[in-house]
N, C-alpha and C positions, 0 to 999 in steps of 0.2 A: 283395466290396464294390465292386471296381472294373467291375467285368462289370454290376452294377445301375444304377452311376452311369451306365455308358456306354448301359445299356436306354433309361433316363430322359431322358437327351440324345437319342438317335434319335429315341425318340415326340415331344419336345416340338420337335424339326425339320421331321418329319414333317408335324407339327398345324399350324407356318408353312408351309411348303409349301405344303400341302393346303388353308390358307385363302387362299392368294394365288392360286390357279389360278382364273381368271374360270368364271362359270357358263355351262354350254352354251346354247348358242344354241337359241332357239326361236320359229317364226315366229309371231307374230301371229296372234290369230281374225280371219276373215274377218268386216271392219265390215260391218253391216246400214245398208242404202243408208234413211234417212228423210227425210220431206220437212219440211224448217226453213224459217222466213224466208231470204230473200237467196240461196237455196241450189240451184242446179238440177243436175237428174240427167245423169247422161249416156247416149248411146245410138245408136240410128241415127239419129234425130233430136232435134231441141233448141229447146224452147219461147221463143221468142224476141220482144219485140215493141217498136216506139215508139213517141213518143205525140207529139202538135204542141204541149202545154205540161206542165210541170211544176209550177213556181214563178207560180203568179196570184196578181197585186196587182190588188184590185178597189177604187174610190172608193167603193164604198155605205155610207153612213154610216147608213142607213137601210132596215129589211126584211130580207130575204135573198136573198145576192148571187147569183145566177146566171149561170155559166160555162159553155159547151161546149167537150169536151175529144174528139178524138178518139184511136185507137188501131189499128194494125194489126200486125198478127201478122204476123214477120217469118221463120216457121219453114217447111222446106221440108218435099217428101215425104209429106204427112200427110193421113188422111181425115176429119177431124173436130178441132174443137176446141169449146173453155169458158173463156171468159171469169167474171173473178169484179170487179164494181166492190162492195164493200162502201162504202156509206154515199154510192153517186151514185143519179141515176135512170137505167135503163134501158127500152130498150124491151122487145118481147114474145120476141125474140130474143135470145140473147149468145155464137151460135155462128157469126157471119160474120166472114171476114178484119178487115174495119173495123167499126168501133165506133166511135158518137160518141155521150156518156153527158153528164150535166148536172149540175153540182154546185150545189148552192143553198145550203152555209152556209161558215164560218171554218171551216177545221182543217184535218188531214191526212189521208189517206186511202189506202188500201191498194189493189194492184193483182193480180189473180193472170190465169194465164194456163195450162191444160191443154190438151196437142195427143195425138192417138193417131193411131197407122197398125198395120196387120195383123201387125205385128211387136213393136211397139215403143210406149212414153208415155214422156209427158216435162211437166213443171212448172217456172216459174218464178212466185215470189211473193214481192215486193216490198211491204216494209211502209213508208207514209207518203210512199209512190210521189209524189203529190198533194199539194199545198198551197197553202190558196186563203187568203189574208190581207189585210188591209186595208191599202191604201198610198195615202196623202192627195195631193192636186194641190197642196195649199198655194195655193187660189185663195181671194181676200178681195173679199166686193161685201156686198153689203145685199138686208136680206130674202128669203133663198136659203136652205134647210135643211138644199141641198148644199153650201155654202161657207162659210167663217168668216166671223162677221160683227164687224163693231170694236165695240167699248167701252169704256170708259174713261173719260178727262177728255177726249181730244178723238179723234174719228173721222175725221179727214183719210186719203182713200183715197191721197195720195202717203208714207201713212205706211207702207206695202209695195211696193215693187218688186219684180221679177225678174229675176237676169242675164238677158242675151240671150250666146248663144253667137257663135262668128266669124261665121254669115250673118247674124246680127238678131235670132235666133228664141231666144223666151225658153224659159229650161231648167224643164220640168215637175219638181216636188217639189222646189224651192230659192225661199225668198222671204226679201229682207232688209228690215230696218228702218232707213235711215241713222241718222248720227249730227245731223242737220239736225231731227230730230222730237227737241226736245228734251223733248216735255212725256213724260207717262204712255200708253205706245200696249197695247192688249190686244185680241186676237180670240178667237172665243166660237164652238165647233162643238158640236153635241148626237149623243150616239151610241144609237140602241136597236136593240134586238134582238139583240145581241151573247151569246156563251157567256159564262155568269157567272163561271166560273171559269177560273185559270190565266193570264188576260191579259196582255200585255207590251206596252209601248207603247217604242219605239225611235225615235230621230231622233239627228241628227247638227247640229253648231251651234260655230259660232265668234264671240268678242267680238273683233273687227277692230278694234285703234287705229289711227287716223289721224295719221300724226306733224306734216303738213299742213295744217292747211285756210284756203281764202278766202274773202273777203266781199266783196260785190259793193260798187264803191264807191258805184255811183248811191244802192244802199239805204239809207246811212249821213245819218241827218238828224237826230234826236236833238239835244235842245240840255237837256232836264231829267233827273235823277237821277230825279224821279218817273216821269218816261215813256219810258225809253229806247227806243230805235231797237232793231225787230225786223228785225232783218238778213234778207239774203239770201245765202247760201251760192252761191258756184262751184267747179263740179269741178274739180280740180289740171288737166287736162288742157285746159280753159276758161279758165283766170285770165291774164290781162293784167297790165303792171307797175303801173295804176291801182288793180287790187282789192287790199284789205289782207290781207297774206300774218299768218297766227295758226299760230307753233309749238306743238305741244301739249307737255305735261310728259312727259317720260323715263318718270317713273314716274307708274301710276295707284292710287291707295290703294285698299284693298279695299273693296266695299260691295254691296249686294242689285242686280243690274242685270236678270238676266234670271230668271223663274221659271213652274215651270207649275205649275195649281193641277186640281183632279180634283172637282169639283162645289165650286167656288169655296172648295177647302182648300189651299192650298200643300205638293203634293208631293216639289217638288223646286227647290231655287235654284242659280243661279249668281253667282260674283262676279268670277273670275280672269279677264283678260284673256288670251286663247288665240289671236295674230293670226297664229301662226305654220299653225296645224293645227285640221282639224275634229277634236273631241271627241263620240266616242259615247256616248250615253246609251241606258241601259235600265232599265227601271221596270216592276216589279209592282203590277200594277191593282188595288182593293181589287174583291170578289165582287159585280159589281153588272152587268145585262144592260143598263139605260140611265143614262147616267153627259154629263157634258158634262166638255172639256176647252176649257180656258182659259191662252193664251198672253200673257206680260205682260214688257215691258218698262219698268223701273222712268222717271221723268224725268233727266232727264240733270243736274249741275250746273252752274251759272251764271254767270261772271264777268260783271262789270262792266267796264267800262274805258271811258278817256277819249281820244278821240283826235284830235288837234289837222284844224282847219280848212285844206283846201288854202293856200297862201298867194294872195292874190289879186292877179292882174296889175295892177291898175288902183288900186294901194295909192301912188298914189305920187304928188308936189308936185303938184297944178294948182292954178286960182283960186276952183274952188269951194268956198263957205266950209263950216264943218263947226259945229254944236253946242257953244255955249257948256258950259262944265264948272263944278264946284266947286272943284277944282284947282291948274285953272289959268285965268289971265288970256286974255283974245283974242291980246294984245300979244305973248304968250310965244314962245319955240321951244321946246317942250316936247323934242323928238327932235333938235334943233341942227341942223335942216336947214335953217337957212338961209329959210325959212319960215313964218312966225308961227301960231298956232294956230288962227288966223280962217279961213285959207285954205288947211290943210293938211288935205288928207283922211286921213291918217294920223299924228296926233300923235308916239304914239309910238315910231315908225321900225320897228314890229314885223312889217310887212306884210300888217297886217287892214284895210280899213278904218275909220275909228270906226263908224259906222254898224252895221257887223257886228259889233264888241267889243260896243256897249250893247247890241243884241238880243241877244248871246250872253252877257249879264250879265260880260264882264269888262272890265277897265278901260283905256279909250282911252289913259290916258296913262301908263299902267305898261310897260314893255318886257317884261316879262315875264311879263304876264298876256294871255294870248291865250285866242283864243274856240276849245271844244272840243265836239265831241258825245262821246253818252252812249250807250255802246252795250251790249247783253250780247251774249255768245256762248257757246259749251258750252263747257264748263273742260276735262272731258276726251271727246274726241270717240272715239267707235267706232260699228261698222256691227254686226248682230247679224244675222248669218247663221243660217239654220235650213233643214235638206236632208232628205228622207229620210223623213220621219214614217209608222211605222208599225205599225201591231196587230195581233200576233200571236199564235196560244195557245202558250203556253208547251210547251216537250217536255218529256215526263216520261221519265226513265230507267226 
């Protein structure tokens, strides 16, 4: 009995043992060399080549854009090579060192490249090598089919600018709309001939608040609620201690400021205030070869305000007499200067003269009714940056 037990202990030792001992080693079949995307062979020599662009942003908003691209073959040792442009035009050759081919639409495009010598080939093929895509100048004028054109409630061309960089020269693919256009501003481009499918339209955009702004004081005339004074705006770096310094509010309440619309549908809005950082946007195009895009800037909000009249130098006792009142008598001293009202150009010691209280409709002998204009300004001001705009086709995995 015990000689069995101890059989049965051996074998089941044994069987651990014999399962922990790793499995012998065996080398690998030799991999069969094929030819993939992105994948080149190796050898005596190595098909190698490159090219003067890759990444083309073309303006044509219209027809099909054509690019010339060259290419040379940067492989040594070799008696022959082959070129492959899928989907450019070529000429009647594609076996010389350089190659300069034409791309004439959007997309991406493939590049390959065969070399052989008495020995030895060799391949490299690059998929989407090429990419020709639409990138806008963000220029705005009139009657142009190259340029956005305005629309809206009002078409004022200083309703877009462009930075200028540190020498002057303004930055291509960056246009703002200040905060001084307070109406409805929108520009209108038309696109055809586009691939109908896959579309992406991409731009970059910031809602800039201004925590600042000033108003030019010569502008300020306004004397009615019915008609207030359309101000003039000065740059913080402009303003003098005469222009009226306007803090804006801390905070700006949410509301529709900026949006694009894709054959006058609203695609896509903005509301949040972003003055720190551009914000990327990208947008799937609906399937459509000719489509317009429409850029909108909603109107800005309005305050009101009242703002009292410089005080006037020349407010003060002489002998010239002044406008009988209801009020008061000639005999009076309305302001206790010392002064009777007959011959006081400033009754009420306020420092308007009368003369300017009753055209300003307030009252000469109130001290505390002084003459004010009537002014509006943007309640909350921001700039509406837009950089970048561009159509692409979409990659497909």
């Amino acid at each position: 009995m015990e000689l069995k037990r101890l059989s049965v202990l051996l074998i089941f030792s044994l069987a651990i043992w014999i399962g922990c001992v790793p499995p012998m080693y065996e080398p690998p079949e030799a991999q069969q060399n094929t030819l993939n995307p992105n994948w080149e062979n190796t050898g005596n020599i190595s098909a190698s080549f490159i090219s003067t662009s890759r990444t083309i942003g073309v303006s044509a908003n219209t027809g099909s854009p054509t690019f010339n691209v060259s290419f040379i073959a940067s492989a040594s040792n070799i008696d022959s090579l082959e070129w492959s442009f899928p989907g450019a035009i070529t000429n009647d050759s594609i076996s010389e060192v350089t190659e300069t081919v034409e791309y004439n639409a959007f997309g991406r495009f493939d590049v390959g490249l065969k070399v052989y010598n008495t020995e030895d080939s060799d391949s490299r093929y690059y998929e989407n090598f090429i990419e020709m895509y639409y990138k806008d100048d963000l220029n705005v004028g009139e009657n142009d089919a190259a340029v956005w054109s305005r629309t809206g409630t009002d078409t004022v061309l200083a309703d877009f600018t462009q930075p200028l960089d540190a020498e002057g020269n303004p930055y291509n693919n960056w246009i703002v709309v200040p905060y001084s256009s307070s109406h409805k501003v929108a520009a209108r481009k038309a696109f055809e001939n586009f691939p109908r499918n896959n579309l992406i339209l991409e731009f970059d955009y910031k809602l800039e608040r201004l925590p600042v702004i000033y108003i030019d004081d010569i502008s300020i005339t306004g004397t009615s609620l019915s008609s207030p004074t359309v101000v003039n705006y000065v740059a913080v770096a402009d303003a003098t201690e005469d222009d009226l310094r306007i803090d804006s509010p801390s905070v700006y309440p949410g509301a529709k400021r900026f949006s694009i619309e894709y054959d006058s549908i609203p695609i896509w809005i903005a509301s949040r205030i972003n003055d720190e950082f551009f914000e990327h946007v990208k947008l799937e195009l609906p399937s459509q070869s000719d489509f317009t895009i429409r850029m909108v800037k909603e109107p800005q909000a309005m305050l009101t305000r009242l703002v009292p009249f410089d005080l006037d130098p020349t407010a003060s006792n002489t002998s010239t007499p002044v406008a009988n009142t209801s009020t008061a008598t000639p005999s009076e001293d309305t302001d206790r200067d010392g002064v009777t009202n007959l011959v006081d150009n400033d009754d009420d010691g306020d420092g308007y003269l009368d003369t300017t209280e009753t055209a300003a409709n307030s009252d000469p002998l109130d001290r505390n009714s002084i003459p004010k204009y009537v002014i509006q300004h943007v309640r909350y001001p921001y700039n509406l940056n837009i950089r970048n705009l561009t159509i692409k086709i979409k990659e497909v995995n």
